[in-house]
C-alpha positions in Angstrom: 70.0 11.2 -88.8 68.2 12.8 -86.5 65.8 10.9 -83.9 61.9 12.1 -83.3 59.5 11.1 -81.0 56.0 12.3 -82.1 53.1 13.0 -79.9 50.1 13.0 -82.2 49.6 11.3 -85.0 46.1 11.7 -86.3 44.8 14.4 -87.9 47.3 17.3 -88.1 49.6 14.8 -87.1 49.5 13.0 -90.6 51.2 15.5 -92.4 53.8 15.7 -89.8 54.6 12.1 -89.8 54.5 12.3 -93.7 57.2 14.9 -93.5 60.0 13.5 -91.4 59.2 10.2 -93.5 60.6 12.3 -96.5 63.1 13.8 -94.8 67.1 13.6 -94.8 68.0 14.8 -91.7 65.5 13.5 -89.0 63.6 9.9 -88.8 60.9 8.7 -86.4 62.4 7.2 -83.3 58.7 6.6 -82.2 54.9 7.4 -82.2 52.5 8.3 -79.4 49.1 8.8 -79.3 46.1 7.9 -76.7 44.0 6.6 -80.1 45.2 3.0 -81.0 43.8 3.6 -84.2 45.8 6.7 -84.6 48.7 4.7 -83.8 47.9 1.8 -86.0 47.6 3.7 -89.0 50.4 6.4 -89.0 52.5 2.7 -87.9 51.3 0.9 -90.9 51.8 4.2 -93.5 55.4 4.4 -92.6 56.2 0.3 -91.1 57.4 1.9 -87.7 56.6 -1.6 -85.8 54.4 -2.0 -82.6 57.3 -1.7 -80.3 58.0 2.3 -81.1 54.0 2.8 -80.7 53.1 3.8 -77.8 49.9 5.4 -76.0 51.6 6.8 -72.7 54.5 9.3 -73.4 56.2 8.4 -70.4 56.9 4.9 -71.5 57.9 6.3 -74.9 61.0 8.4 -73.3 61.8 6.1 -71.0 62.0 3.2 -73.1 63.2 5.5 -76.8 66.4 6.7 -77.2 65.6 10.3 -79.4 67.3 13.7 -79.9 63.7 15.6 -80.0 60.3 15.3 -79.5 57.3 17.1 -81.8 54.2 18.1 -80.0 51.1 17.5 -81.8 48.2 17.6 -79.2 45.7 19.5 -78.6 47.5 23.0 -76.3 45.6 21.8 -73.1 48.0 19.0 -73.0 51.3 21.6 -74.3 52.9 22.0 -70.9 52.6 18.6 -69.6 53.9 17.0 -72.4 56.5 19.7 -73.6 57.8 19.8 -69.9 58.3 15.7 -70.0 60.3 15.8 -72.9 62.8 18.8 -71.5 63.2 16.9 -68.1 64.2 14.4 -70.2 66.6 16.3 -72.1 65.0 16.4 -75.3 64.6 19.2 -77.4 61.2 20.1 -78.6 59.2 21.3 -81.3 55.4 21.8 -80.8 52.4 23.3 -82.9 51.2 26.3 -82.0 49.5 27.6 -79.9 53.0 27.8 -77.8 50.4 27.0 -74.6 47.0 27.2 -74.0 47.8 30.3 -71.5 50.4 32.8 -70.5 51.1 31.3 -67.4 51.7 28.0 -69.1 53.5 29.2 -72.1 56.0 31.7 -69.5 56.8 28.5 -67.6 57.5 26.5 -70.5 59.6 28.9 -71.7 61.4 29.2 -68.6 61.9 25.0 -67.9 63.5 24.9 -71.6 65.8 27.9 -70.4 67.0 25.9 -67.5 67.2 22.9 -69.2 69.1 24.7 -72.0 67.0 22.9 -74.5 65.7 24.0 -78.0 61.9 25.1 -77.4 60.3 25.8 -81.1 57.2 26.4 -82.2 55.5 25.9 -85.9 55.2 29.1 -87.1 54.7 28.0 -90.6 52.9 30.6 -92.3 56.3 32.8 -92.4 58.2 30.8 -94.4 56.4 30.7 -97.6 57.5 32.2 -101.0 55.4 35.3 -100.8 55.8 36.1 -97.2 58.9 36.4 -97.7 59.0 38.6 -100.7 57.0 40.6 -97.9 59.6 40.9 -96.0 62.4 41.3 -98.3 60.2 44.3 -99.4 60.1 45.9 -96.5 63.3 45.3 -95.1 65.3 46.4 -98.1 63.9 50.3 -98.5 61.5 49.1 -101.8 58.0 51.0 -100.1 60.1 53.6 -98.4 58.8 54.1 -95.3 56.1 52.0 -94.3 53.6 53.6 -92.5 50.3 51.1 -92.5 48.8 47.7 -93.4 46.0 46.3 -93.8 45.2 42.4 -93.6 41.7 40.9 -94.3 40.6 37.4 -93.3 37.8 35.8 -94.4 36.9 31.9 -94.4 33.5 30.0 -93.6 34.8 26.6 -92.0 32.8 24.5 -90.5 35.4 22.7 -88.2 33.1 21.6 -85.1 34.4 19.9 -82.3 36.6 22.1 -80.0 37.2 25.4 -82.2 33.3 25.4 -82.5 33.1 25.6 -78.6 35.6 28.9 -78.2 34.9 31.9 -76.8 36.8 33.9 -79.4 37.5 30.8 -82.0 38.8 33.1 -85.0 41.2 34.8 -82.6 42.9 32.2 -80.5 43.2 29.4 -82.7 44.0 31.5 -86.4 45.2 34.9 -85.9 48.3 33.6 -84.2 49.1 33.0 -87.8 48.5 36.5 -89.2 50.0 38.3 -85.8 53.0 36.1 -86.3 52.8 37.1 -90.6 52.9 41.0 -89.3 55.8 40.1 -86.5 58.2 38.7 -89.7 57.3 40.7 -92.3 57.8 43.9 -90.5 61.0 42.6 -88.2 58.6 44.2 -85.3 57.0 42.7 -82.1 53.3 44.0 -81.6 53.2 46.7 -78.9 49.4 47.5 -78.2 46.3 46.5 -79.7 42.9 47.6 -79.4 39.8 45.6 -81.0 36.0 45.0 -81.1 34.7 41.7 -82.0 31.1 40.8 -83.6 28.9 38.1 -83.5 27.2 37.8 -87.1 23.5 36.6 -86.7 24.5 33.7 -88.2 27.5 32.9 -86.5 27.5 28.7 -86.0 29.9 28.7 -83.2 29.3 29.6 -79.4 31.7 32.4 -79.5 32.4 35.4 -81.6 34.3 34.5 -84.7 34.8 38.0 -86.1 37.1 40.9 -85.2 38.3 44.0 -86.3 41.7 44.7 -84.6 44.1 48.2 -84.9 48.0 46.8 -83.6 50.4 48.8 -83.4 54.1 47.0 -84.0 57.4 48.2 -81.9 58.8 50.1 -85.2 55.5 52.4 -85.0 53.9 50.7 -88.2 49.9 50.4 -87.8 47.8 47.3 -88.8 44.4 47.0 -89.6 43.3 43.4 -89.2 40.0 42.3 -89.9 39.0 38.5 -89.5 36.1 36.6 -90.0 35.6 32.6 -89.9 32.4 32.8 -90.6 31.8 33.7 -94.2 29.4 33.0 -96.3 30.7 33.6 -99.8 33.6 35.2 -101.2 36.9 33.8 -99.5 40.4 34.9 -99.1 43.5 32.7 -98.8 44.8 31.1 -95.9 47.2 34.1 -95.9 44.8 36.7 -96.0 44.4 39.6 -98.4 47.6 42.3 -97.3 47.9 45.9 -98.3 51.3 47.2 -97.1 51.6 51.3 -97.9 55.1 53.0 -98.0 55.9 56.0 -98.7 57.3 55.1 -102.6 54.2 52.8 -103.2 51.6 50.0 -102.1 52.9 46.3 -101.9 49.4 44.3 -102.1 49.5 40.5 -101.8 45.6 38.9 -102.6 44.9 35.3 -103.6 48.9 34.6 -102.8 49.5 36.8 -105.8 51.8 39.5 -105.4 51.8 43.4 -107.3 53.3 46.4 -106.3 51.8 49.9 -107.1 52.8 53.9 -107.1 50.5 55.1 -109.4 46.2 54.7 -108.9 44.9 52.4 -111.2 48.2 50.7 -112.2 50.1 47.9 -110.7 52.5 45.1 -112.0 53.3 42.3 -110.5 56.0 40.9 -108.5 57.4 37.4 -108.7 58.1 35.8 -105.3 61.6 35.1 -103.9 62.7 31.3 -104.5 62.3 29.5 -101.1 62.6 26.1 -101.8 61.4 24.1 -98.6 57.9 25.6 -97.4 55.6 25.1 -93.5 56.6 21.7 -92.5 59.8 20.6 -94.3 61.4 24.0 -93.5 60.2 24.1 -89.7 62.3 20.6 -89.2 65.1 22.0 -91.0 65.5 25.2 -89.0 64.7 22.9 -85.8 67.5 20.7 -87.0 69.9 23.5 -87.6 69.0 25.2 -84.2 70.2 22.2 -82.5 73.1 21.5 -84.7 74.5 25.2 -83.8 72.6 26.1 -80.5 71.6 29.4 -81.7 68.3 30.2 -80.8 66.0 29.9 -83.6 63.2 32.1 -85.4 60.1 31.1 -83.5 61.8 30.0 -80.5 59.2 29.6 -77.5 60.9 32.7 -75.9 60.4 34.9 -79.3 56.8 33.5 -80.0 55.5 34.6 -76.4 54.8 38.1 -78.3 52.4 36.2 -81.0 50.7 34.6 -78.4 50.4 37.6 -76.6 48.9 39.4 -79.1 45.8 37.3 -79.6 45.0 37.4 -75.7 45.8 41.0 -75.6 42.9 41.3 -78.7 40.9 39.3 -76.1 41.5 41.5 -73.4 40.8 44.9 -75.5 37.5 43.5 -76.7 36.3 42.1 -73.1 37.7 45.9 -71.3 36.7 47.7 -74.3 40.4 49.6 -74.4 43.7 49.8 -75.7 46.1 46.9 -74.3 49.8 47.0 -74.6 52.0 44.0 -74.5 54.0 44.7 -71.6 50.7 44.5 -69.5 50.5 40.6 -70.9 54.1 39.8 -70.4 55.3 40.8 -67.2 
């Protein structure tokens, strides 16, 4: 077994501490969190005694003996914590965002580099059943030649707290998720994007939390991405609504429900591939097998600097009111 040190165990951090509880390959070396309630309760749901709790996370390394640590903080404290745990030779898994900036996200890509450490982040929207039917779709020839997509977002949460205080909430806490969706499904980094954002009249949070977004990926495809978080009715999924058109048909994927279609009017549906660990329990098991055989894995911090990318890029093209391409982020 595996040894973990988490950092964060409230919120979000539940379901991660629930997960390596069930799993067979890693097991919680120890807890940190600055709430003693936090630490109290994930201690008591899983009987991981007072003396692997801890509210400082230099104590925690100095004092654990663990193969990894999982970052579960809030991305303002990313860097600091991520970098502790490399120094220390640990490798690490952390939520996304990768970083709370470029600059931070570059350096903590470079200190796992030098430190030939694992660096992952939790990408877990790609590895779901229908995602990667997406995929498989596109990769094996079924649409032909894929020319565009387009993927539609619409929720009305009401989060409050941080996300509430954003300058572009919807885009730099969310979209990761859909940008990072488009970079798997079409095997394709994003290249440029250009993008306007709008704030509704009713919009509940400081910042805009709408966008309309036109990427264009490496392999020439061109996305349409409109995102909203603040609805006020009808919803999509987590996933959002996709419409993926090739030249032998129309792959459309709304309410997690997938059809394909060549003909207008008709469409039959597709059954999704069999995936048989999903978000969480798949993330530790392709972090455990990246370790195990040093390759470097899917949504390595390296590979995920182009997802991040994206959704500042969006913010740049809305705020210079042009077209901005990756390499202007990522040099």
């Amino acid at each position: 077994m595996k040894r973990m040190i988490q950092v964060g165990v409230g919120g979000m951090g539940t379901c991660w501490t629930d997960r390596i509880a069930e799993s067979d390959e890693w097991e919680a070396a120890a807890y940190v969190d600055t709430n003693p309630d936090h630490l109290k309760a994930a201690a008591k749901r899983h009987g991981l005694p007072k003396s692997r709790c801890f509210t400082q996370i230099e104590e925690a390394l100095r004092r654990i003996k663990a193969d990894a640590l999982l970052d579960v903080t809030p991305q303002r404290f990313r860097r600091g914590v991520c970098e502790a745990a490399i120094r220390a030779g640990l490798h690490v898994m952390s939520e996304k965002p990768l970083a709370d900036n470029l600059k931070n996200a570059k350096a903590l890509v470079a200190c796992a580099a030098k430190h030939k450490r694992i660096y992952m982040v939790a990408q877990n929207y790609r590895y779901q059943p229908v995602v990667q039917t997406m995929k498989r779709w596109v990769s094996e020839g079924r649409l032909g030649t894929v020319g565009y997509a387009g993927v539609h977002f619409h929720k009305g949460p009401h989060f409050g707290g941080f996300r509430e205080e954003m300058a572009y909430p919807l885009v730099l806490d969310m979209s990761i998720h859909h940008v990072d969706m488009m970079r798997c499904i079409f095997d394709a980094d994003v290249a440029s994007v250009s993008a306007v954002s709008i704030n509704a009249p009713w919009n509940w949070n400081q910042g805009d939390a709408t966008i309309m977004a036109q990427l264009e990926m490496s392999n020439g495809i061109a996305v349409n991405y409109f995102g909203s978080w603040v609805s006020t009715g009808w919803e999509t999924p987590w996933n959002a609504h996709w419409r993926i058109e090739g030249s032998k048909g129309v792959l459309l994927c709304e309410h997690d429900t997938l059809a394909f279609s060549k003909t207008p009017g008709r469409k039959r549906a597709i059954r999704p591939v069999e995936w048989p660990r999903v978000h969480q329990a798949y993330l530790l098991e392709a972090f455990g097998r990246a370790i195990d055989t040093g390759e470097e894995p899917e949504t390595s911090g390296r590979r995920n600097l182009n997802s991040l990318a994206s959704t500042y890029a969006i913010v740049r093209a809305v705020e210079e009111a042009r077209r901005v391409h990756l390499s202007e982020m990522l040099r």
